[in-house]
C-alpha positions in Angstrom: -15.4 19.9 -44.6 -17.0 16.7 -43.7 -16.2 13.9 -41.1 -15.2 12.1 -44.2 -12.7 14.6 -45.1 -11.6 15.7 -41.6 -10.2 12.0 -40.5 -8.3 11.7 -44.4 -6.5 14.8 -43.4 -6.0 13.8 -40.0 -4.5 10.3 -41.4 -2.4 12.1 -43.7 -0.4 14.1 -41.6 0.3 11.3 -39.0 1.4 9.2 -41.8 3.7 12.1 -43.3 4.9 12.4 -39.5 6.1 8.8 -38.7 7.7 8.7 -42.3 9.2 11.9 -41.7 11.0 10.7 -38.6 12.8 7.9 -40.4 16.1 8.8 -42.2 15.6 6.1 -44.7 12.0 5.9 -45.3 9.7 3.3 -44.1 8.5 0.0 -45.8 4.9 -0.6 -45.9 5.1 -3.2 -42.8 6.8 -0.4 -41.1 4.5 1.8 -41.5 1.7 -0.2 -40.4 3.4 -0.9 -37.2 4.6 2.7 -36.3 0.7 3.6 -36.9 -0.6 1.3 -34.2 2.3 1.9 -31.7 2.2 5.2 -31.8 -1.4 6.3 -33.2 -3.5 3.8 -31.8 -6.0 2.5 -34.3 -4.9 0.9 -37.7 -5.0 3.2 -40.7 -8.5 4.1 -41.5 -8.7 3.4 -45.0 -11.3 0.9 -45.6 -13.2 4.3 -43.7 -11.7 6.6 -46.6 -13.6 4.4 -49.0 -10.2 2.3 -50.3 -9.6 -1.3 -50.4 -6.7 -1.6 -49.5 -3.7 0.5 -47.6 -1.9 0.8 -51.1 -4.8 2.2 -52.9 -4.9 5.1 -50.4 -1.6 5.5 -50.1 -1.3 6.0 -53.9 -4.0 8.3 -53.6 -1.9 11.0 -51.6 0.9 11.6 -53.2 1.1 14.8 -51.6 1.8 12.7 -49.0 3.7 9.6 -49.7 6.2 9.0 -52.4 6.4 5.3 -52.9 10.2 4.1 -54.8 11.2 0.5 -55.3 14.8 -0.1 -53.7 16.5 -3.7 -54.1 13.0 -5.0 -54.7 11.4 -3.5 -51.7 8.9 -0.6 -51.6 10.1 2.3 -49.4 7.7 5.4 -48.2 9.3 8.3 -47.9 7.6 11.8 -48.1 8.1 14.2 -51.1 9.6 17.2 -50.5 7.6 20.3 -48.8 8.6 23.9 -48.4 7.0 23.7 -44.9 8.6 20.1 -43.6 12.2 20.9 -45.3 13.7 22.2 -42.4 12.5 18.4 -40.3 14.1 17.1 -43.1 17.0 18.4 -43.0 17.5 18.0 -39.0 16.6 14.0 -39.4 18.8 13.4 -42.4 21.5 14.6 -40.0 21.0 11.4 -37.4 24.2 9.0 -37.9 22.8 5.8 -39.8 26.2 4.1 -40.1 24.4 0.8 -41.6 20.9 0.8 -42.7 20.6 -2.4 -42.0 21.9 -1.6 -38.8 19.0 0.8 -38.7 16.6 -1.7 -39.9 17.5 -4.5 -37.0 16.6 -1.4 -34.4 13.1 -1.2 -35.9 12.3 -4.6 -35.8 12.5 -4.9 -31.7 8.7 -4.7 -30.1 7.7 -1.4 -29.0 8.1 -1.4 -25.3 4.8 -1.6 -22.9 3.7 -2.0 -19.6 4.7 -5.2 -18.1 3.7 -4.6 -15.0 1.7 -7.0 -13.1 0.2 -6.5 -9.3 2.2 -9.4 -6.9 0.7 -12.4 -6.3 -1.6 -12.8 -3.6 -2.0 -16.5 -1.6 -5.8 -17.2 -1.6 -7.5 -17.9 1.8 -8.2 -21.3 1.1 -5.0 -22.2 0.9 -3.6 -20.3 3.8 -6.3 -21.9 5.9 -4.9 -25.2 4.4 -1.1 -24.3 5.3 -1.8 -23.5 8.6 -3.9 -26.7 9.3 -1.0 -28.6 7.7 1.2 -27.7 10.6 -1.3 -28.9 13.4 0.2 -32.2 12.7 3.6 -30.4 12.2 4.2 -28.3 15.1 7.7 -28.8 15.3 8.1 -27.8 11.2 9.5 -29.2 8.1 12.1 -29.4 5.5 11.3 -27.3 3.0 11.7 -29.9 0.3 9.5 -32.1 2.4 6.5 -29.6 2.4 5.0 -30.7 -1.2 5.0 -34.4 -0.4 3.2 -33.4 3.1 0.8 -31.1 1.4 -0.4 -33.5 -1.3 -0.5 -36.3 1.5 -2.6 -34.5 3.7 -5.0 -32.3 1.1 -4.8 -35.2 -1.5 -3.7 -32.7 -4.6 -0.3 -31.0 -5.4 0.2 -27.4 -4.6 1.0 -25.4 -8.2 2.9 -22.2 -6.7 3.9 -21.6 -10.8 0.2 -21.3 -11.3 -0.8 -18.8 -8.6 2.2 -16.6 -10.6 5.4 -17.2 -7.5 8.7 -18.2 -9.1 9.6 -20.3 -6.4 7.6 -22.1 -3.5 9.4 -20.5 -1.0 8.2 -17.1 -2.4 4.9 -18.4 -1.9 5.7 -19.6 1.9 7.4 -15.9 2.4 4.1 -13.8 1.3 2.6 -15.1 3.8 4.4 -14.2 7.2 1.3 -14.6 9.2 1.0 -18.1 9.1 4.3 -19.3 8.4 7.9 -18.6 8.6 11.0 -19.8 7.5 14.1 -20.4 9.2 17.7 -21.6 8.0 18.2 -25.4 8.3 20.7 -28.1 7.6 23.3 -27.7 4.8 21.9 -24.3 3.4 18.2 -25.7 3.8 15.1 -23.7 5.0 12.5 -25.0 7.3 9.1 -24.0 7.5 8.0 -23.4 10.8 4.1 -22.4 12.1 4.4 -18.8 12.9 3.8 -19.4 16.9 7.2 -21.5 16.9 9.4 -20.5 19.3 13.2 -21.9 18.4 15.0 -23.9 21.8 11.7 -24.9 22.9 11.6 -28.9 23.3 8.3 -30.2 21.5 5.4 -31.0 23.5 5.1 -34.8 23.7 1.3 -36.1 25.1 2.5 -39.2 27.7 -0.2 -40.5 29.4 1.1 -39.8 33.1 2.8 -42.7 34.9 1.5 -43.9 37.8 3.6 -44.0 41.0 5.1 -47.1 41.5 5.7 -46.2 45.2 1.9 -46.3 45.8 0.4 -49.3 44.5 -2.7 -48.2 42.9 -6.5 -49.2 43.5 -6.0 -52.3 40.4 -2.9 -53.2 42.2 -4.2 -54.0 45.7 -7.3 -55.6 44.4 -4.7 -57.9 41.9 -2.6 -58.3 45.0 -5.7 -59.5 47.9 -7.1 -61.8 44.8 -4.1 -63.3 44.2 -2.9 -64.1 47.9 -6.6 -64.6 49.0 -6.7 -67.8 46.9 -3.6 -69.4 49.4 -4.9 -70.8 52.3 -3.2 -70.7 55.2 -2.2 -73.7 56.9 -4.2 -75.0 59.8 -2.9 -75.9 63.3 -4.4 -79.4 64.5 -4.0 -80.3 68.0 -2.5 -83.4 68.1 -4.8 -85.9 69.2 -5.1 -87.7 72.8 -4.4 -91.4 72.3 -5.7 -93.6 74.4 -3.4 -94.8 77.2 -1.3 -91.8 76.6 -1.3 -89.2 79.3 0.1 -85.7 77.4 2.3 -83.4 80.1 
């Protein structure tokens, strides 16, 4: 038997196997689905040498029996000594409605959805992390967007690096920031060294002591009274004819 040969035998029992499994046969969309959900590939038939999936499909009618039913074409497979016991076992399943049946068919085959959790890129955690050198104390959370953009001069996208929410995006990263509960059910984002009922740390240039007058001071002070002169003390002056006692 050649390759040829092989992969039409091969297509026809997978074919008679999906229509088998239907109670009330498949239509010709069905069938194409049910092939590639559950086969793989599509139907090899342009391979087969046909031009189209009808063409081969009338060409094994030990295979498929095609009947028109309210103007539709339905597949079902003709009856086999060998398959009439699958038959009978699947025209045992309770199909109350067939359109019932048909609505069931119609939902998406179900796949993989997963996805691997998003990861923050360095860049950005480098960024976050600078942000709150100017905000050791913390913010708002709905304040940290407006901050961002101020400070980086573009808006942070959290939707676009796959988090639902930005304070997903602030929580995958525990290392550089944290979040703690705030005013009327708000968070705050804090830098991760924050240490709650610490006062912040205000730079004051220190004060000087106004109990010792400092070096400006005195200088100010001996210029200032330095330019008073004091008053003299003249000697009151001998007149003549006047003897002073």
């Amino acid at each position: 038997m050649t390759d040829k040969a092989k992969l039409k035998e091969e297509t026809k029992k997978q074919i008679r196997g999906l229509i088998l499994s239907s109670p009330v046969g498949l239509t010709l969309r069905e069938l194409k689905t049910d092939y590639e959900s559950f086969i793989g590939p599509p139907i090899p038939f342009r391979q087969l040498g046909y031009n189209s999936l009808e063409d081969f499909l009338q060409d094994i009618p030990d295979t498929v029996c095609p009947s028109w039913e309210k103007g539709i074409l339905i597949l079902k497979a003709p009856t086999d000594p060998t398959t009439r016991h699958i038959e009978r076992l699947v025209s045992r399943q309770k199909i109350p409605n067939k359109k019932k049946w048909a609505a069931l068919r119609k939902q998406p085959p179900r796949r993989n959805t997963y996805r691997p959790a998003p990861v923050v890129p360095s860049h950005l955690r480098n960024q976050i992390q600078n942000l709150f050198k100017c905000y050791s104390d913390g913010l708002p959370i709905t304040h940290f967007e407006a901050c961002f953009s101020k400070r980086f001069g573009y808006q942070l996208d959290y939707k676009k690096l796959r988090f639902d929410t930005l304070s997903d995006l602030l929580g995958s990263i525990p290392e550089v920031v944290k979040l703690l509960p705030f005013q009327n059910g708000e968070l705050r984002v804090v830098p991760v060294d924050f240490r709650s009922g610490v006062p912040p740390k205000i730079n004051v240039s220190p004060k000087a002591d106004s109990r010792v007058p400092s070096a400006s001071a005195t200088a100010n002070t001996v210029t200032k009274y330095s330019c008073i002169s004091k008053p003299s003390v003249t000697a009151p002056s001998s007149t003549p004819g006047i003897t002073q006692k």
